[in-house]
Phi, psi and omega in degrees: 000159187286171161276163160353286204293274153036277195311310176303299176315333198274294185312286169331324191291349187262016187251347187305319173299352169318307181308343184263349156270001168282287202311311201288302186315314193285321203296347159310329213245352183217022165327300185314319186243058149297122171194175228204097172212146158224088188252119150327346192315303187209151158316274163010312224261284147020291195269333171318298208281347167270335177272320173287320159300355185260292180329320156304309184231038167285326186299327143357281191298329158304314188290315152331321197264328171271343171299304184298321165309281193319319187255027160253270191031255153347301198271330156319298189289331161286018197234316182221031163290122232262156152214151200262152160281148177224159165217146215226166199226328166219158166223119184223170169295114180272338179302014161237043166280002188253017180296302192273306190312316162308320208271010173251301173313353200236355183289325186280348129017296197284327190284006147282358175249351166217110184270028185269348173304074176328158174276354182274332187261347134307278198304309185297318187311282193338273171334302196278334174278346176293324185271354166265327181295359193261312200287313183293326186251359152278027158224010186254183160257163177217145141326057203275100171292023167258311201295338192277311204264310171304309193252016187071007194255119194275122193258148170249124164252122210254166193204094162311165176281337160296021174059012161253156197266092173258185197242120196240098161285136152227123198270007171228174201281154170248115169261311184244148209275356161309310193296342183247149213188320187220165188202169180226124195251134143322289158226190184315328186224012185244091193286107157245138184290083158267039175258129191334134182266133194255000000 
């Protein structure tokens, strides 16, 4: 299982599509003067044409950069994280648990009927709830909607046969509480399925 801190970054990291719905909101909202050069002439010219791509497309590039954590994570932890036997007693679909989380992702939106709304007071929210949601969820399970919309991973909420509940990634469908045998933990209550699919 991860340390603390780990545990939090993994949780935070799944609030991360918001930034991609601010970045579709700005590039929306700035169509007109959207453009694209980059010329060798000069140096000048070089750091211009690079500070206007970082201005466009920085939330893009955060969002690249936390997608990309989660899914070093994800693959550190099947590759060298120890792994447990499980015996499962139930199994059902978690994914439709994830309506509030869409429904945060979809806030920044909003700043197409008011574009007076800065990207700084969207990004400080963006922080401060990802960094209270990473603390509050890290020894619980979460939804992460990267793991889900990026990395393919179906969420399950499982039931041992000692009756505790955990939250189960898995990248292929789960029908029968058979199909799981082994796991690798994340967190305290947070599963990825690692038994061979037959």
């Amino acid at each position: 299982m991860y340390s603390p801190l780990i545990r939090v970054i993994l949780a935070m990291t799944g609030l991360s599509p918001v930034l991609i719905s601010l970045y579709v909101v700005n590039l929306i909202n700035n169509y007109r003067g959207l453009h694209f050069s980059f010329q060798i002439r000069s140096f000048s010219q070089v750091n211009n044409d690079l500070v206007n791509l970082l201005e466009t497309h920085y939330l893009l590039l955060i969002f690249i950069f936390l997608f990309l954590v989660t899914r070093w994570l994800v693959r550190y932890a099947i590759r060298r994280l120890s792994v447990g036997r499980i015996q499962l007693k139930s199994i059902k679909p978690g994914d439709t648990n994830f309506v509030p989380l869409l429904f945060s992702a979809m806030m920044p939106f909003y700043k197409l009927y008011n574009q007076n709304f800065a990207d700084m007071i969207y990004i400080g929210g963006f922080l401060i709830t990802s960094v209270l949601y990473g603390i509050t969820m890290k020894s619980s399970f979460h939804f992460n909607l990267v793991l889900k919309l990026f990395l393919g991973y179906s969420h399950y909420e499982v039931a041992t046969t000692g009756e505790v509940t955990y939250l189960m990634l898995s990248r292929y469908k789960l029908v029968n509480k058979n199909q799981v045998s082994e796991y690798i933990s994340l967190t305290d209550y947070m599963l990825i399925n690692t038994t061979k699919k037959t």
